[in-house]
N, C-alpha and C positions, 0 to 999 in steps of 0.2 A: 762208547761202551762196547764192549764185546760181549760174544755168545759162541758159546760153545756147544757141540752135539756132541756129547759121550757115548760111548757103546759097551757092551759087553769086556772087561778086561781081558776075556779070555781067547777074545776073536782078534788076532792082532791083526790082520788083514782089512780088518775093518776100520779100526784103529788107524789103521797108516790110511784108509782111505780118505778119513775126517780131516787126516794133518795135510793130507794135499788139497783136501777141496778147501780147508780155511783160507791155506796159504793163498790160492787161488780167488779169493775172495775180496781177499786183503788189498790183492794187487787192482782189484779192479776200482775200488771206492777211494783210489788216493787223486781221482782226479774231483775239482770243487765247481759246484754250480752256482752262480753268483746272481742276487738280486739286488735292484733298487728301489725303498719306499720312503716316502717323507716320514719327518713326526707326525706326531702328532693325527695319525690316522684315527677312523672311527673304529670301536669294536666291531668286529663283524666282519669288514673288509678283508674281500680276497686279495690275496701278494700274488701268487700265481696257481698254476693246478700243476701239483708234483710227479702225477700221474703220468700226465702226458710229458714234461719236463723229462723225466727220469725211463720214457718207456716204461712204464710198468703198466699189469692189468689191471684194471679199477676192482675187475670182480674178486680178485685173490687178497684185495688188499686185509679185508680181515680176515683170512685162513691165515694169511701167513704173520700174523699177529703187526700189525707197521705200527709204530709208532718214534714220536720226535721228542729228540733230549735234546737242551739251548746249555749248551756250554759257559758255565760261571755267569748265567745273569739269571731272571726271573724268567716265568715262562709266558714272553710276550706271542706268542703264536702256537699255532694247534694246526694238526691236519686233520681233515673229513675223510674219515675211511670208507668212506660213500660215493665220494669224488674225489677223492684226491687231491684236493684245495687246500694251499695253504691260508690260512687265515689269521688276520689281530685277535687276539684273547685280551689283551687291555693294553690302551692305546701307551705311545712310548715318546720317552720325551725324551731326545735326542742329548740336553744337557746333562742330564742325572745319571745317563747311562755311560757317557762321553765328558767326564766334567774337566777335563783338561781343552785346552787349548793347543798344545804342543803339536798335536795332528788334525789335519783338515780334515780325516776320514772316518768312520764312526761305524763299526760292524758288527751284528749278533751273530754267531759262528754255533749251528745246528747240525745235527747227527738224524738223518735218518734210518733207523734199521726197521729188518724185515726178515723174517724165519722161515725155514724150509724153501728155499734154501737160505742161509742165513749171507745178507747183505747188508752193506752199511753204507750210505754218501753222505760225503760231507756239503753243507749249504750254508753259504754268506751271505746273508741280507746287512746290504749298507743302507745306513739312518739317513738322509739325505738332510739337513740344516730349513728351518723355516723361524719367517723371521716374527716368530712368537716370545722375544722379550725386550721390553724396551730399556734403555738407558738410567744406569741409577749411579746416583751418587752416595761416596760412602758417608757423608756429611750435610742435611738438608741445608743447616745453615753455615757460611764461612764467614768467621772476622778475619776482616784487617786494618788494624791500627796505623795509619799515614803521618806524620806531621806535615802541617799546613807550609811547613820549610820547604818539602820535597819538591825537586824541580823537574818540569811537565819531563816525558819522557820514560820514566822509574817505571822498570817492569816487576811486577809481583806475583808469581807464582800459586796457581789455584788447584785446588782437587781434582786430579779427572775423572769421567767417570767411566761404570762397568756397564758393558755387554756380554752376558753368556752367550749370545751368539756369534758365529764364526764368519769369516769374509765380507762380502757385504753387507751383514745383514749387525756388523758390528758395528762400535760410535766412530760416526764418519766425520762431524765437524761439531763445533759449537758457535752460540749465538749468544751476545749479552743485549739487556734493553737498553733503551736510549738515553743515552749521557751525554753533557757537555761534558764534563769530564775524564773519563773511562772510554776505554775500547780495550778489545780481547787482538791476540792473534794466535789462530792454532797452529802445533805443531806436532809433528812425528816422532814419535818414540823407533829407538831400535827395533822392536819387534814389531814395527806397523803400530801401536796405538796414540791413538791424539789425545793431547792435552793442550789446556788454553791458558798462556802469560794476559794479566790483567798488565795495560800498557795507562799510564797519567798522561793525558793529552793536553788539559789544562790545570796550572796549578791551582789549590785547592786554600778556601777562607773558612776556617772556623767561625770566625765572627756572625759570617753571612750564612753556612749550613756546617753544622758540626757532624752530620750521620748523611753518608748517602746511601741507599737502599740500590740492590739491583738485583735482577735475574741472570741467571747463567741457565744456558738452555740446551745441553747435547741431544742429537739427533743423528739416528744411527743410517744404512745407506738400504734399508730393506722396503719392499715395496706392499702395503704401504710402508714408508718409514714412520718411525715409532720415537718416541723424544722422552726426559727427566730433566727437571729444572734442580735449581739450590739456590736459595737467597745469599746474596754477599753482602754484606753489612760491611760498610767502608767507614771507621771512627776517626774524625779527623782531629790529631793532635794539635793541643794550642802553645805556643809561641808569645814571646814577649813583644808583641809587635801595635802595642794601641797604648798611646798615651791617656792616662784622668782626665776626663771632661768634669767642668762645671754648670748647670743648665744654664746659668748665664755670666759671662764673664765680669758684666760690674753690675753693681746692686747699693739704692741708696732703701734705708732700715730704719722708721721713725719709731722711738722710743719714747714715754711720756718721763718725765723727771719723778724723784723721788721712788721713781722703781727696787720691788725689795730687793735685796742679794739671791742672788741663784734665779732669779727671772730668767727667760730663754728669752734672746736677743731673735736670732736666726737658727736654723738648722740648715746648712748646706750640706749638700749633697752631690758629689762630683761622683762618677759613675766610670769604669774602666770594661770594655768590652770582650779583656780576655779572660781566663777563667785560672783559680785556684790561687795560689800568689800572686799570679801576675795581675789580677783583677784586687788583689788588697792594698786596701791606702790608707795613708798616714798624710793628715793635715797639721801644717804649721801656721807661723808669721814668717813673712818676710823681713830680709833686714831694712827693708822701706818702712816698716810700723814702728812708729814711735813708742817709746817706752811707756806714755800718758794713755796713749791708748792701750796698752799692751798690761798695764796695773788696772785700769779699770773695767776690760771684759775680759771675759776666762775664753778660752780654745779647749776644746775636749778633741784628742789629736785621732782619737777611735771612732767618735761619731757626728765631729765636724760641727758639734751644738756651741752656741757663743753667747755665753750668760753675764749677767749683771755682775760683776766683782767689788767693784766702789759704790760709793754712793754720787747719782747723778742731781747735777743743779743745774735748773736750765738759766740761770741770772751769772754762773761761774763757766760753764763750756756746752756749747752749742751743737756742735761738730766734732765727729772721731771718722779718721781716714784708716782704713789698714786693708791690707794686701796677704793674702792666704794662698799659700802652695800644696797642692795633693800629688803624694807621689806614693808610686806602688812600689811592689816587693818583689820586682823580679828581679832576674841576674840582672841584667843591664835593665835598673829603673827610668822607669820614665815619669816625667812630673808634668802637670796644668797649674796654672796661674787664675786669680779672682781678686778684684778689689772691691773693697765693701764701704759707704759712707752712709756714719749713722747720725741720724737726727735728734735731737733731744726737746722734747715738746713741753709746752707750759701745759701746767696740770690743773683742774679745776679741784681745789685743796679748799675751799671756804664753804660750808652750808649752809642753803638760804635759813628765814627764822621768818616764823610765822608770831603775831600777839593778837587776843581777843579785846578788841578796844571795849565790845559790847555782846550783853547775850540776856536775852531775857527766856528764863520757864521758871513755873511751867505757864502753859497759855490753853485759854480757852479751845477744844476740838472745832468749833465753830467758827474757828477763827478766819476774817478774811482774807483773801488774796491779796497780793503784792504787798502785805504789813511786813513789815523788817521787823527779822528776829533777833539778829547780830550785827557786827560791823567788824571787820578783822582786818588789822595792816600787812604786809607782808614787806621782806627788803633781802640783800645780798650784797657781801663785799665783796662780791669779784669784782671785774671789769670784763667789756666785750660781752660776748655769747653767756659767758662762764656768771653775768651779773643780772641775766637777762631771767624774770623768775615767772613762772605760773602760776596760780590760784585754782584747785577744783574741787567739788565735794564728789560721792557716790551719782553712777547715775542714775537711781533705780528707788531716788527718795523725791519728794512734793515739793522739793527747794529748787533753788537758783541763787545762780550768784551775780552782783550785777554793782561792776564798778561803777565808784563813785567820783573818782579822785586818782593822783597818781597812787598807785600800790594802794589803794584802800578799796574793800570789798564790803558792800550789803548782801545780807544771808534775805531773802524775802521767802515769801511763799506762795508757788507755784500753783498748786492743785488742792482740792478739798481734802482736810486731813479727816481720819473719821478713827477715835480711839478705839470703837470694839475690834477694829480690824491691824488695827497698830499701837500701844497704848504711848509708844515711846519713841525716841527716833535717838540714835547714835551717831551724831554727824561729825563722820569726821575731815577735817579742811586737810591737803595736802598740797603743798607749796615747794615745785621743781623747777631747777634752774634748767638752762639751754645748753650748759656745759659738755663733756663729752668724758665717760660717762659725767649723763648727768646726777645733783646731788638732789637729795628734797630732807624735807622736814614736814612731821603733821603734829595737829593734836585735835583730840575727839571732845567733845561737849555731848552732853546727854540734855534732850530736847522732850519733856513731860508732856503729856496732854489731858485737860480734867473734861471731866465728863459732864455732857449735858443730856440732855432728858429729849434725843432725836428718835428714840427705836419703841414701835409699840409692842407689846406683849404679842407672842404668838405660840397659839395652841396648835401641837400636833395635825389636829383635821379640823377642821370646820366643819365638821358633821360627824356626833356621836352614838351610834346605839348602844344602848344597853337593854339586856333580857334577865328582869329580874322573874322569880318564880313566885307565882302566887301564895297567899299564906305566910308571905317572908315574916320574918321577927320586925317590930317597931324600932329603929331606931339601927336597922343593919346597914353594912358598906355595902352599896352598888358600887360604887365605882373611884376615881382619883383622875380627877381632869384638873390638872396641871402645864403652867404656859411657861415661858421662858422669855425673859429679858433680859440684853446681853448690856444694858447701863448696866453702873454703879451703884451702889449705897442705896439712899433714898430713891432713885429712880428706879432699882429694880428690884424694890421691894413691891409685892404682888399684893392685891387685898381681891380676894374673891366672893359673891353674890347672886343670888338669883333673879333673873329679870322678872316682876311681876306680870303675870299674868293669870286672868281665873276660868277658869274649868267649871261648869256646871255650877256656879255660885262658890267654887271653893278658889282659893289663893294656891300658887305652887308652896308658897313660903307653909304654907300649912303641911303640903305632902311631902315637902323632902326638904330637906337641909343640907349646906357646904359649911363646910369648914373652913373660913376668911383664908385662915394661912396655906393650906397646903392643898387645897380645893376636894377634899374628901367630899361624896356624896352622899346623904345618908336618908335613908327610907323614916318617915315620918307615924306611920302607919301602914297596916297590913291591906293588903290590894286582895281583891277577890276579881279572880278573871272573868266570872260570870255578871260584873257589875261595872270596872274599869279594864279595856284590853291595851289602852295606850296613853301615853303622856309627849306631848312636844312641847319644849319651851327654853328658853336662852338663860348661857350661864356666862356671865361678864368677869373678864382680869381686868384689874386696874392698877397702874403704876403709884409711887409717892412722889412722882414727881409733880414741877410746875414749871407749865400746866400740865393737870395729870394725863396718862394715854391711856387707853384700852381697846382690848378686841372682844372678840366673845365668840361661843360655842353652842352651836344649835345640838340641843339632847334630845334625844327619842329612847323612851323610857318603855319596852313592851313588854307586856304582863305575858308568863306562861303560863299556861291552863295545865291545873292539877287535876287528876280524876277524884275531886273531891265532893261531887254529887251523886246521890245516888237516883237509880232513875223515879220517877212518880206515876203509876197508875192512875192515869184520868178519865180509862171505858174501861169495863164498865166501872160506875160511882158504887163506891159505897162508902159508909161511914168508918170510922179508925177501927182497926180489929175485928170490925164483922163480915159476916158470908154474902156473898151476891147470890139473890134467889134469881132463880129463869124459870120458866116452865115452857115446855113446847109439848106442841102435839103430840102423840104417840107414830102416828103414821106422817111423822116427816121421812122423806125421801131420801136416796143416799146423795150423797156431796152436800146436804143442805147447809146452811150458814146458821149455826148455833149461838154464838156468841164472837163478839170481838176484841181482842184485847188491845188496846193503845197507851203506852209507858212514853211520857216525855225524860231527856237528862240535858240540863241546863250546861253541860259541859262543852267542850268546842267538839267539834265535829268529831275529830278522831273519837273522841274519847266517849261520843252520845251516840254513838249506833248501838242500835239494843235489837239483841235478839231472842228468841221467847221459846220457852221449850215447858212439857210439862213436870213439873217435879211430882205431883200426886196425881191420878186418876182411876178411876174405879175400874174400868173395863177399857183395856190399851186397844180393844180391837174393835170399839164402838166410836171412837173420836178419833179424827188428825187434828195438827195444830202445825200452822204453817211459819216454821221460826224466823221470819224476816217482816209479818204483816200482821201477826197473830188472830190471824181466821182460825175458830175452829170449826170443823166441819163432819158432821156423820160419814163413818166410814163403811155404815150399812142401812141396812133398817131394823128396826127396835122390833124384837120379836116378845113372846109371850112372858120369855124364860129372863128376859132383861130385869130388871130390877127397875122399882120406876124413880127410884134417888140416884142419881150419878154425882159422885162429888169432884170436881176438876182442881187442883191446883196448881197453877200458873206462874213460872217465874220468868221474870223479865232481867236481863244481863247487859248491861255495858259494855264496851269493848278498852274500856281502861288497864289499867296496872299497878295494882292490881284492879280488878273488875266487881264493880257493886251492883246490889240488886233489887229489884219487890219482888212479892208475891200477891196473890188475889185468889185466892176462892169462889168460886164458882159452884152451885148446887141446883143442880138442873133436876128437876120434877117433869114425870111424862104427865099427859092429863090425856082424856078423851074431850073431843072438841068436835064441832061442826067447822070451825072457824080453818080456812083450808090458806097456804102459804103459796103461792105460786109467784115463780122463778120470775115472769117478768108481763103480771100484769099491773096495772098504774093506778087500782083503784083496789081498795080492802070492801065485797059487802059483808057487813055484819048481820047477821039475824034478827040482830033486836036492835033499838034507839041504844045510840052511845053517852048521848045527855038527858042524865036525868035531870033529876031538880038540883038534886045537891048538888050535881058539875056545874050545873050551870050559874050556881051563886061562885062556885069555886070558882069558874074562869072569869065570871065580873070582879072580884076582890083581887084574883091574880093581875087581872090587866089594871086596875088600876096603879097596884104596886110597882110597877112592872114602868106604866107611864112615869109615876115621880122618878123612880130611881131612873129616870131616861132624861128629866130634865136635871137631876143631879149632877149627871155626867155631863151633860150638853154645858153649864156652869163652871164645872170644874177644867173643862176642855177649853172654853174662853181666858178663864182666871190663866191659866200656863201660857198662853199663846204670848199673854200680854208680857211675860217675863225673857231675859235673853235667850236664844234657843243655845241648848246643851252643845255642849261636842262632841257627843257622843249617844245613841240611842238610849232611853229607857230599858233599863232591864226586863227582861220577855216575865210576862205573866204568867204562872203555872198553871190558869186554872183555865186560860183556852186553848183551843188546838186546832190544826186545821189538818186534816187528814188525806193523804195523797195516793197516786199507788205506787210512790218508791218511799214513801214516809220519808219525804225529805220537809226540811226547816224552813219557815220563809216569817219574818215579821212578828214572832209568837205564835204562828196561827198554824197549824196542819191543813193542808190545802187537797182535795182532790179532784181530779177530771175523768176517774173511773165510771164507768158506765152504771157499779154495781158500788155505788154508797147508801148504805143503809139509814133511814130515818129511823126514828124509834116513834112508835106512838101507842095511846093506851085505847085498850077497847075494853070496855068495864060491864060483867054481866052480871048478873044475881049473885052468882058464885064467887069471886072476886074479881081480880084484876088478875090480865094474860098481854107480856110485853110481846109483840109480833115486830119481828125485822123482813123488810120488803124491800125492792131495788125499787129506786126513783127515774127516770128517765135520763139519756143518759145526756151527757153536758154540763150535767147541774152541777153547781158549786157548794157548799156550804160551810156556815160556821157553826160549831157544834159547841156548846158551854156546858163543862161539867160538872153539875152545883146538886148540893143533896136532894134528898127524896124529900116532897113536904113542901118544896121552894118551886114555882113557877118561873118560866125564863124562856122566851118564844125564841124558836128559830127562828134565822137571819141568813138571807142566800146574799148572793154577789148581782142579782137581779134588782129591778124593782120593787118588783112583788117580794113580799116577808111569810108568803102561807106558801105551802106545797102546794102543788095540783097534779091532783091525783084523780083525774075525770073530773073534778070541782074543785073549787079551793077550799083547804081545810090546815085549821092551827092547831098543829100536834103539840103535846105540852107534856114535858117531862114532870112525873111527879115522883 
C-alpha cells in the first residue's frame, strides 16, 4: 500500500520535494526481510521484534502511525507498537494457507509501513511444515472380489492414501495384517507418493473361507509418525470345483409290507460344497436299477425323497437293489454315486380278540376278597411275536387278574370295594399283541355294587346349643338337627327321637318335640327363665336298616332371661295399695337413717339391678336417698317451720329394656319423744316396761304358732329329701331377703356383713307404737322375713344364738 503527503498546489517546490523524497523511499524498501515459524504456533507468540530488525525507534513507532498489511491472506499476525514485536493473532495452519503440494515452500508476504516520514518493508514469513496430519484413506473399506481359480502370485491394486503434509512428514510406507494368504508391496509413484499392490501368496478355497478380512495401515515418516487404516474385504469367488456327496455311500432301508402309496421310503440328502449352481443337484437311477425296482418306488429328482409307488408284499419280493446318482449344475458337472437296499418286513395285520366267558353283577359292596367276578379268553392269529397277546385291566381299580389256564383269565377282587365311595366300576379288559406296532382289542363290562347297611348316621357336631328366649310360643321351632347317611334306600332312611330322660319329675318328651322325619325341634311349652335356665339331653338318628345303626346328639337347650319382672318391694312391708307409716323423733340428727328401702327382681342379673330414686317427696332439702342401697337419710335437722307429715315416694327401677318398676310410700310423722337414737350404742333403755300384759299373751300365742309352722317345714324338708334331687335349684322365694352392702344375690337370701344393719324392733308406750332403727354390732349376719303386720316371725342370725344381744338378749318381733 502506498502513502502519499500532498502539499499546497500552489507551492510547486514543494511539490517536486514530495516526488523526490517518495522516489527515495521507494528505493529503499525494495530490499525483503525474511522469517522462519512452524504451524501451528500458539496465539500470542512472538516471530521476532521488527524494531530492532528494521532499526527503527520503538519510541516513534506510534507517532509515526506503523502498522502491518498481510498480502492476500487473513491477518495471521499483528505488531506491538510498544515493542515492536511481531506477533501470531491466530494460529496458522500451514495446509489451508499452502494447500497445494506442488512447492515445498509456504510464505505470508507483509508490508510494513510508517509515516512521517513515510516508509514501507517488505516481510516473509515462511510456514515451516509440522507433522500435524495423519494418513487417510479416501475409502474406509476396499472390496475385492478374487476367484478361488487365481493363481498365488496375482497382484491387485489398492487405494493409496492421502497426506496433506509435505516431505517427510508425508505417507512413507504401508503395512497389511497377517495373512497366509495376502501380502502388500509398496511402491513409488512419479511424484514421490506410495502406494501398495495387494500380492496372492497362497492360493485361495472358497469352500474352506469364502471372506478374508484385512487391515491396510499407512504410516507417514514424521516424528512422531502418525498412521490411517482401511479394511479390505477380500470375497472369494466360487468355481466348479466339489463333487455331490452323499452322507453315506450305501444304505440298507427296512420297509413293513402293505405300506400305503406315497409313504416316504428314504430322504437322501447328498450335499455339494460349492455355492449357487454349482452346489444344485439333480438325483436320478442308474442304468444298474432294475425296471421292478424302478415301478415300484418313485425318485423326486429335486428332493431326492423315495416313496411307495406299488403295492408291497413281503410273501411276493423281499429285496429292492438300486443305485442313485447326484449331479449338480455347473458348467463342467460333476456327479456322486449311492446304492440303496430295501427290506420288506412282515407286518403284524391280524388283531388279537378278547370274549367274556363269564361275568357276574351286580354283587354285594361286602363282597369278599379273592371271589371271581369274571373269566375271559383271550387269542391271536398271528404267529411269532405278532401272536404273542397280553391281558390287563386299569390300574387304579380293586381288581386283578390272575391266569388260570393257557389264554384264560380270572377277574377276582383285590381290595375292599365300599359303594358310597364308588357305586360302580367300568372295567375295562384290554388284550395287546407283541407285534410291532403292536395291535390290541378291548371291551368294557359295567361291574354294580348293592348296598349294604355299613355307615352310621352322622350328625354335623356332636354337641348342640341352642338359645331359646324365654316366653317362647308352645309348640315353636328351635331348631333342625338333621344327620346324614350316605346308604341307600332303606338304609338311609333316618327315623329321629328323643333320648328319655327326666328333669325335676318331668320327661324331655313332655318339653319338646322332634319331628321323626326331618329332625325338627319343637318347644312343647313356654320356659320361664326365672324357673328353668337350662335343658341337656340326647337326640338319636336311626337308620331302616338291618341291623339298624345310630348315632346321636347331645342338645343344650338355654333359656334367655326376659326383663319380664318387675322388681318387688319387701322393706319396708306394707300391705297392697297402702302407705308405710314411720314416725321418728323430731330432734333426729343430720345424716340419720330414716327408713330403708329394699326392691328384690327375680330377673338374671343384668336385668335385676335396681336402682332407687325418689319420684315424690315433700321437702327435697329434708331427705337424701342413696340410689344403689336405698338409705334414706336426713339431710338436716327438723326445724320448727318443718311440717310434722313428710310424705316420701320411692320408686325402685330395673336395669332391663325396657326397665320396670315399684313404688312405696313412705309417711313419716315427727313425734316428741324421750326415746333417744344413737349411732352406735347396743342397747335401746326405754322409760318404761316394753311388756305389758297384753305383749305378753301376744308373744306366748306368737311363739307358739311360730313353733308348728317350724315343725311343718322341718316335715316338709324330710318328705323332698326323700324324692330324686332336681337338676336344677328351687326357684328363689320372694318373700326372703338377705341384705348386703353391695345388695348382691346369693341363695334367695340378701345377705349382709355391714357394720350398720339395722334390726327393727317395737317399743310400745301408752301413746302407741314408735318403730326405732339401731346398728347392731358389727359382724353380725341376718335373715330378715318380710311378712305383714299382725303376723309374728322371730329373727334368725347365721349364729347360734336366734335373739340379738343387745347388752342382754332380747326377741325383737315384727308386728
Amino acid at each position: 500500500m502506498r502513502s502519499f503527503v500532498t502539499m499546497e498546489s500552489g507551492k510547486r517546490y514543494v511539490l517536486l520535494f514530495v516526488l523526490i523524497l517518495f522516489s527515495f523511499v521507494r528505493d529503499i524498501s525494495t530490499s525483503v526481510t525474511h522469517y522462519s515459524i512452524p504451524e501451528e504456533m500458539k496465539e500470542g507468540s512472538v516471530v521476532a521484534n521488527l524494531a530492532t530488525d528494521l532499526s527503527l525507534d520503538v519510541k516513534t513507532l506510534n507517532q509515526r502511525k506503523m502498522r502491518l498489511d498481510i498480502i492476500a491472506n487473513k491477518k495471521y499476525l499483528d505488531v506491538n507498537k510498544e515493542t515492536g514485536e511481531l506477533y501470531i493473532v491466530e494460529k496458522i495452519d500451514r495446509e489451508y494457507i499452502c494447500n497445494t503440494k506442488s512447492s515445498a515452500s509456504c510464505y505470508l508476504r507483509l508490508e510494513v509501513i510508517l509515516e512521517n516520514p513515510v516508509r514501507i518493508f517488505n516481510i516473509e514469513v515462511e510456514i515451516m511444515d509440522m507433522n500435524d496430519n495423519a494418513p487417510q484413506f479416501r475409502r474406509d473399506v476396499i472390496y475385492l472380489d478374487i476367484s478361488e481359480a487365481t493363481p498365488k502370485g496375482e497382484r491387485f491394486s489398492l487405494s493409496n492414501a492421502v497426506d496433506p503434509d509435505i516431505g517427510s512428514n508425508s505417507v512413507k510406507t504401508y503395512h497389511l495384517s497377517e495373512s497366509e494368504h495376502f501380502n502388500i508391496e509398496v511402491q513409488t509413484g512419479r511424484e514421490g507418493s506410495k502406494f501398495a499392490e495387494l500380492i496372492l501368496k497362497k492360493a485361495l478355497d472358497r469352500e474352506q473361507r469364502a471372506v478374508h478380512n484385512l487391515i491396510l495401515t499407512a504410516v507417514d515418516g514424521g516424528t512422531p509418525a502418525r498412521s490411517g487404516t482401511a479394511s479390505v474385504i477380500v470375497r472369494v469367488l466360487d468355481t466348479n470345483d466339489n463333487t455331490p456327496i452323499f452322507e453315506k455311500l450305501s444304505l440298507i432301508v427296512k420297509i413293513l409290507e402293505n405300506s400305503p402309496i406315497g409313504s416316504l421310503v428314504i430322504h437322501l440328502n447328498a450335499t455339494d460344497l460349492d455355492e449357487g449352481s454349482n452346489s444344485e443337484i439333480t438325483y436320478s437311477y442308474s442304468l444298474y436299477t432294475s425296471e421292478k425296482t424302478q415301478d415300484t418306488f418313485n425318485l423326486n429328482p429335486s428332493t431326492g425323497e423315495i416313496t411307495v409307488k406299488g403295492m408291497l408284499n413281503y410273501e411276493d419280493f423281499r429285496i429292492y437293489d438300486m443305485e442313485l446318482i447326484a449331479t449338480d449344475h455347473g458348467a463342467n458337472s460333476l456327479s456322486g454315486q449311492c446304492t440303496i437296499k430295501i427290506l420288506v418286513e412282515d407286518m403284524n395285520d391280524n388283531h388279537p380278540e378278547i370274549s367274556i366267558k363269564s361275568f357276574q353283577s351286580p354283587v354285594n359292596e361286602n363282597i369278599e376278597l379273592d371271589t371271581v367276578i369274571a373269566v375271559v379268553s383271550v387269542s391271536d392269529k398271528d404267529s411269532g411275536d405278532n401272536g404273542v397277546v397280553d391281558l390287563h385291566i386299569p390300574d387304579n381299580m380293586p381288581f386283578k387278574l390272575r391266569e388260570s389256564s393257557d389264554n384264560y383269565y380270572e377277574l377276582v377282587v383285590s381290595e375292599p370295594l365300599d359303594r358310597e365311595k364308588v357305586p360302580e366300576y367300568d372295567i375295562t379288559f384290554t388284550v395287546t399283541d407283541r407285534g410291532s406296532p403292536p395291535l390290541s382289542d378291548n371291551e368294557t363290562m359295567t361291574l354294580e355294587l348293592l348296598d349294604v347297611n355299613d355307615n352310621v348316621p352322622q350328625f354335623p357336631q356332636s354337641f348342640s346349643t341352642i338359645r331359646v328366649m324365654e316366653n317362647n310360643a308352645p309348640g315353636a321351632l328351635l331348631s333342625s338337627l338333621t344327620a346324614f347317611d350316605p346308604d341307600l334306600h332303606e338304609n338311609q332312611y333316618l327315623v329321629y327321637f328323643i333320648l328319655e330322660k327326666e328333669i325335676a319329675n318331668t320327661s324331655m318328651s313332655m318339653l319338646f318335640s322332634i319331628n321323626p322325619e326331618n329332625g325338627n325341634l319343637y318347644a312343647l311349652k313356654t320356659f320361664d327363665y326365672e324357673i328353668e335356665k337350662e335343658f341337656l339331653f340326647h337326640i338319636e338318628a336311626r337308620d331302616s336298616g338291618s341291623p339298624p345303626l345310630s348315632s346321636n346328639v347331645t342338645v343344650h337347650i338355654i333359656i334367655v332371661d326376659q326383663n319380664d319382672n318387675a322388681p318387688v318391694i319387701v322393706s319396708p312391708w306394707r300391705a297392697h295399695g297402702s302407705v308405710v307409716e314411720e314416725k321418728i323423733p323430731r330432734s333426729t340428727d343430720k345424716g340419720s337413717l330414716v327408713a330403708k328401702v329394699i326392691a328384690l327382681d327375680t330377673d338374671s342379673v343384668h336385668n335385676s339391678r335396681i336402682t332407687y330414686q325418689f319420684l315424690q317427696v315433700t321437702d327435697a332439702t329434708l331427705f337424701s336417698l342413696d340410689q344403689y342401697n336405698g338409705e334414706i337419710r336426713t339431710m338436716r335437722m327438723f326445724s320448727y317451720r318443718d311440717p310434722r307429715h313428710q310424705r316420701l315416694v320411692v320408686v325402685a327401677k330395673d336395669n332391663g329394656e325396657p326397665a320396670l318398676s315399684a313404688t312405696v310410700t313412705i309417711k313419716l310423722s315427727t313425734v316428741e319423744t324421750v326415746v333417744k337414737a344413737y349411732s352406735d350404742m347396743t342397747e335401746v333403755p326405754l322409760e318404761y316396761d316394753i311388756f305389758s300384759d297384753l305383749n305378753l299373751y301376744l308373744v306366748i300365742g306368737l311363739g307358739s304358732v311360730s313353733f308348728l309352722l317350724l315343725i311343718t317345714i322341718l316335715v316338709t324338708i324330710v318328705l323332698k329329701c326323700q324324692k330324686p334331687k332336681p337338676s336344677k335349684a328351687a326357684p328363689p322365694c320372694r318373700n326372703s331377703v338377705i341384705s348386703e352392702r353391695n345388695s348382691t344375690i346369693a341363695d334367695s337370701t340378701l345377705v349382709s356383713n355391714d357394720a350398720y344393719w339395722y334390726s327393727l324392733f317395737l317399743a310400745e308406750t301408752r301413746k302407741g307404737k314408735l318403730v326405732v332403727r339401731q346398728p347392731v354390732p358389727k359382724g353380725s349376719r341376718y335373715i330378715v322375713s318380710s311378712i305383714p303386720r299382725g303376723t309374728g316371725l322371730t329373727d334368725t342370725s347365721d349364729s347360734a344364738a336366734s335373739t340379738l344381744q343387745v347388752g342382754m338378749q332380747y326377741t325383737y318381733l315384727f308386728l
